[in-house]
KEBAVO-618580 format. One line per field, with one value per residue (C-alpha): residue number from 1; residue in one letter; z, y, x. Coordinates in steps of 0.001 Angstrom, whole numbers, plus 500000, padded with zeros to 6 digits. Each point is the difference from the previous one (the first is absolute). Layout:
<recs>
seq: [NUM:...]
type: [A:...]
zz: [Z:...]
yy: [Y:...]
xx: [X:...]
</recs>
This chain:
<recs>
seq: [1:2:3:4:5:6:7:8:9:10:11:12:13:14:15:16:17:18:19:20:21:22:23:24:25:26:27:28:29:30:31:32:33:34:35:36:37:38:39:40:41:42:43:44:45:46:47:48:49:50:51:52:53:54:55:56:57:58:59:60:61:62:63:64:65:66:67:68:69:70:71:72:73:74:75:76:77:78:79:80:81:82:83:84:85:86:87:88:89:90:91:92:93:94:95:96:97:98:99:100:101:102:103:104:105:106:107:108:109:110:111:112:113:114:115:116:117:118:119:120:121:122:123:124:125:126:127:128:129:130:131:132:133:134:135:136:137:138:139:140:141:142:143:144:145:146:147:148:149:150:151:152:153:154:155:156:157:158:159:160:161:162:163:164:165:166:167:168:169:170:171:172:173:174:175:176:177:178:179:180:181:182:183:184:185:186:187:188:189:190:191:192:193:194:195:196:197:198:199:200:201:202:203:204:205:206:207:208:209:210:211:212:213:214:215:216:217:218:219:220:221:222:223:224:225:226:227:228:229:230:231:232:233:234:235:236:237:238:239:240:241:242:243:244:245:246:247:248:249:250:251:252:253:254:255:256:257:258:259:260:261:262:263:264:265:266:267:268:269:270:271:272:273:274:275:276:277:278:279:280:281:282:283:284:285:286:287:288:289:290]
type: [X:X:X:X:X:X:X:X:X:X:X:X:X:X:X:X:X:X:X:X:X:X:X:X:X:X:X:X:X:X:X:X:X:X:X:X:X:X:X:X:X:X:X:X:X:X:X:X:X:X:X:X:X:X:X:X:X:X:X:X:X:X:X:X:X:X:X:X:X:X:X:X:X:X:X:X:X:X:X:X:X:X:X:X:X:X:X:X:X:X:X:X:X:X:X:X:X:X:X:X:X:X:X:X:X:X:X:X:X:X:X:X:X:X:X:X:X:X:X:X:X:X:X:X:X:X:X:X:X:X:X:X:X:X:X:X:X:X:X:X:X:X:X:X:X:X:X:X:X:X:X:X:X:X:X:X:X:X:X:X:X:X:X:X:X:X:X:X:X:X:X:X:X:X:X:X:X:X:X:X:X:X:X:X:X:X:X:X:X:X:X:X:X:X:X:X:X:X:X:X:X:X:X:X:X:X:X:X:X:X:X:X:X:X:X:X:X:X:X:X:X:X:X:X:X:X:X:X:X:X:X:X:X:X:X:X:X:X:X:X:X:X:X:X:X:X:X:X:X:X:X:X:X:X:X:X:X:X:X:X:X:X:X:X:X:X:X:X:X:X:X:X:X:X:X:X:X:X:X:X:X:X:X:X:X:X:X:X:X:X]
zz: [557555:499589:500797:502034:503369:500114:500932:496948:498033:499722:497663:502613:497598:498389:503527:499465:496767:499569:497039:498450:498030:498313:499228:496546:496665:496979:499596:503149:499683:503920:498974:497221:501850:502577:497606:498512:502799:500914:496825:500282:503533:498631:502432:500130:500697:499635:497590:500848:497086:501499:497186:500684:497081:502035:502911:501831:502146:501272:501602:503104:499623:498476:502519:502576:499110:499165:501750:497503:496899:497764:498264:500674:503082:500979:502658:501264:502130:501396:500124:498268:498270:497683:499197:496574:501290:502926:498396:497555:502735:502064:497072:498965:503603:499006:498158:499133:496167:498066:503028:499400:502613:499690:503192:502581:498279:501364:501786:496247:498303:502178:500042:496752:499031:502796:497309:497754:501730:500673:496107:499954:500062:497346:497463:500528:499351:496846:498501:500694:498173:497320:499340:499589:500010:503165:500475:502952:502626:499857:503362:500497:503297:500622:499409:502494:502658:499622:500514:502856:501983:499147:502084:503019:499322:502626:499365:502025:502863:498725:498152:496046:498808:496586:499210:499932:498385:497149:500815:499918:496317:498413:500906:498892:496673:499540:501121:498269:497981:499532:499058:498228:503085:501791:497052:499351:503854:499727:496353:502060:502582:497629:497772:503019:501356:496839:499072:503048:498798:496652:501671:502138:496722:498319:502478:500998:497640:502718:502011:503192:498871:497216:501250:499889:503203:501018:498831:496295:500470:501507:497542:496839:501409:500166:496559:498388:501233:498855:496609:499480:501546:497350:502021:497229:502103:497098:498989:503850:501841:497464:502416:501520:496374:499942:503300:499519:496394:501471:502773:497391:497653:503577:499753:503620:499914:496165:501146:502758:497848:497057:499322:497286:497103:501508:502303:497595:497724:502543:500856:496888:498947:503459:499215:496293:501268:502917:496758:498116:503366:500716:502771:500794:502543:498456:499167:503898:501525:498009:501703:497688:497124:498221]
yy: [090111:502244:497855:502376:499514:500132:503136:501411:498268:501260:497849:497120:497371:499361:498852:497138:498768:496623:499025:502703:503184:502605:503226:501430:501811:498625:502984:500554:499156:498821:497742:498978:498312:498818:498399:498007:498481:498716:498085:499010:498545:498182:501237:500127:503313:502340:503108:503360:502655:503596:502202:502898:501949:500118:500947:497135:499833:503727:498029:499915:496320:499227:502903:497801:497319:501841:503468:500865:499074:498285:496699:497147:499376:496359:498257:496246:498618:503500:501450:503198:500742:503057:500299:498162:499191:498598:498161:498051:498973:498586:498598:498330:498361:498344:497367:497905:500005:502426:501068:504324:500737:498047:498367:501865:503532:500878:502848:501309:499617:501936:502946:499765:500129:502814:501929:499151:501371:503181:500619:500261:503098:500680:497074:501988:503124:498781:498515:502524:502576:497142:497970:501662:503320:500019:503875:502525:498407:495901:500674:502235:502470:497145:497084:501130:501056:496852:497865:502307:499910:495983:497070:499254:502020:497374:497783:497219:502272:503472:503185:498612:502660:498161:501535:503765:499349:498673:503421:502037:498157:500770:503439:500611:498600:502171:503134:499853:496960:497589:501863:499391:500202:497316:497974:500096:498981:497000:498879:500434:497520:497357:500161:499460:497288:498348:499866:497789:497899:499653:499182:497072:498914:499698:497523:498373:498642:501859:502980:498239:496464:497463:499483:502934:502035:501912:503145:498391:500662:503547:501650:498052:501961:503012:500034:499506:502838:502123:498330:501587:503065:500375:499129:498308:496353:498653:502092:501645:496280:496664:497454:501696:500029:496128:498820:502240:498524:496356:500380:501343:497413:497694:500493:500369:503597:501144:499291:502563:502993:499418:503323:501185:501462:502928:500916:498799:502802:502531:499235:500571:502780:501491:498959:501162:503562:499828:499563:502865:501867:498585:499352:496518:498262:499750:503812:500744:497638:501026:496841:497544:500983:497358]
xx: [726633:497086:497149:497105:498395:496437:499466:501487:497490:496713:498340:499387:498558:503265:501179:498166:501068:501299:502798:502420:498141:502556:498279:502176:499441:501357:502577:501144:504062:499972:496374:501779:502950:497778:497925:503037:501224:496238:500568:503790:498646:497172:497912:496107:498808:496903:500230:498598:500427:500401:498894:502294:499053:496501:501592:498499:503527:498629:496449:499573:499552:503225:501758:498380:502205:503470:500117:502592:498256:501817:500443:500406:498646:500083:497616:500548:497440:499628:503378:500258:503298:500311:504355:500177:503696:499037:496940:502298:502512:497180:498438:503302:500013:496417:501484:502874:499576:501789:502241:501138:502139:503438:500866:501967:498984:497267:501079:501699:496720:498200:502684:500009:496391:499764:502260:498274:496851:501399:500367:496129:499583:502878:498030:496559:501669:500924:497181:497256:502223:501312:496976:497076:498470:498127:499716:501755:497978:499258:498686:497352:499329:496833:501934:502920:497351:498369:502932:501192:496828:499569:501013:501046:503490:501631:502642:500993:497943:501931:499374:500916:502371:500174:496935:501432:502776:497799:497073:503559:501173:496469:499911:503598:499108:496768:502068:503012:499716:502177:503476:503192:501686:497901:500352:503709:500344:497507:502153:503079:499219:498367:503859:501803:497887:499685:504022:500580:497245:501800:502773:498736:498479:503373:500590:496490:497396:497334:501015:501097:501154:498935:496493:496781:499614:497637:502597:499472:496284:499910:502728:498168:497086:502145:501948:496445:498717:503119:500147:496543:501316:502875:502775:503091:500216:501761:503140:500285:499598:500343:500367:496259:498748:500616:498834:496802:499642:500216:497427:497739:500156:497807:496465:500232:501766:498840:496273:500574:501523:497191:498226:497234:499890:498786:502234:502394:499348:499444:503847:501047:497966:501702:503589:499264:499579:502616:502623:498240:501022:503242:498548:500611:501064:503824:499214:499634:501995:503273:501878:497759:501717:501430]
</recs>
């Protein structure tokens, strides 16, 4: 469990706040997930919209909070916690309603969302080649320096070495961009993981048994984000098509994956010249092909 000590945390005030706060931007995939099982919970909580397209998660306010950065970052009664996986096991222990880890598997979901966490990389990979066109280098010299210099760079009283390995990603992508190669390892790892999945679906209504887990939330999250990406869910994983199609269909999950028109049609306008390329992501990642 990643929750910080206070002297990792810079920004003092939030020490002192009572209640539960969750610091997220609407399209963060790990926000996302967190903010579903908020709801599944029926939990009160306080929102706090990090605009990241601002950079406000580079401020030395925000670093103040989470050396590394990112979203979500959740605080209860002045706890800091800032590992979306860790936040939505803790959350899940909040309250008896809605219960998301089966009894007696604790241990399993929290191997198994650690998997799951270690495909991050591999999912972000993806979309900023897949998605949209956001140039050679999303992150600029200033940006990286800022985040680099910001913050306490402690965790849990340590030297943070989450935050080079995501300095080390960012400069990667503006050097060489983001490359076939990278990308056909990355689609690799998302096929295997997802044909077990389709096969505990053959058998389970939800991925672990005939009630929603917290695994359910997370790889909804997950084969969202590649849907928009390109990747074939349907012919290369059915029994994943279906599940994902019937968590959809709650307000509770299709609220969270809602985008504009905008970006919308800056996804398509992308994916419309990835095809002109044959370029997409089945183009790359030659094991997508149906």
């Amino acid at each position: 469990m990643v929750k910080l000590l206070e002297q990792d945390i810079l920004t003092k005030e939030v020490l002192d706040w009572e209640g539960m706060h969750l610091f997220h931007f609407a399209l963060s995939s790990c926000s996302q997930k967190t903010r579903i099982v908020l709801n599944l919970k029926n939990l009160d909580w306080n929102s706090h919209p990090v605009n990241l397209y601002t950079k406000e998660h580079f401020t030395p306010w925000y670093l103040g909070i989470n050396p590394r950065g990112l979203v979500p970052t959740l605080i209860i009664d002045g706890s800091v916690h800032i590992e979306s996986n860790d936040i939505i096991q803790l959350i899940d222990s909040k309250s008896s309603d809605n219960i998301l880890i089966p009894e007696g598997m604790k241990n399993r979901v929290a191997d198994l969302l650690n998997f799951e966490d270690d495909l991050h990389l591999d999912l972000r990979t993806i979309t900023f080649r897949f998605t949209q066109n956001r140039g050679k280098a999303p992150r600029s010299p200033s940006d990286l320096k800022n985040y680099q210099e910001g913050g306490s760079g402690m965790v849990k009283g340590i030297k943070d070495t989450n935050k080079e390995r995501e300095i080390n990603f960012w400069r990667t992508v503006a050097e060489t961009g983001i490359t076939n190669k990278a990308v056909r390892t990355s689609a690799k790892r998302f096929k295997e993981a997802l044909d077990v999945i389709d096969e505990d679906l053959a058998n389970n209504k939800y991925i672990l048994s005939e009630k929603i887990s917290l695994l359910d939330v997370a790889w909804f999250i997950y084969v969202n984000r590649l849907t928009l990406c390109g990747y074939p869910i349907e012919p290369l994983h059915p029994n994943v098509f279906n599940w994902f199609e019937s968590l959809a269909s709650r307000p509770t999950f299709s609220n969270e994956i809602e985008i504009s028109s905008e970006i919308r049609q800056a996804i398509d306008n992308h994916h419309e010249f990835l095809s002109q390329e044959k370029a997409t992501l089945i183009d790359v990642a030659e094991i997508l092909q149906t």
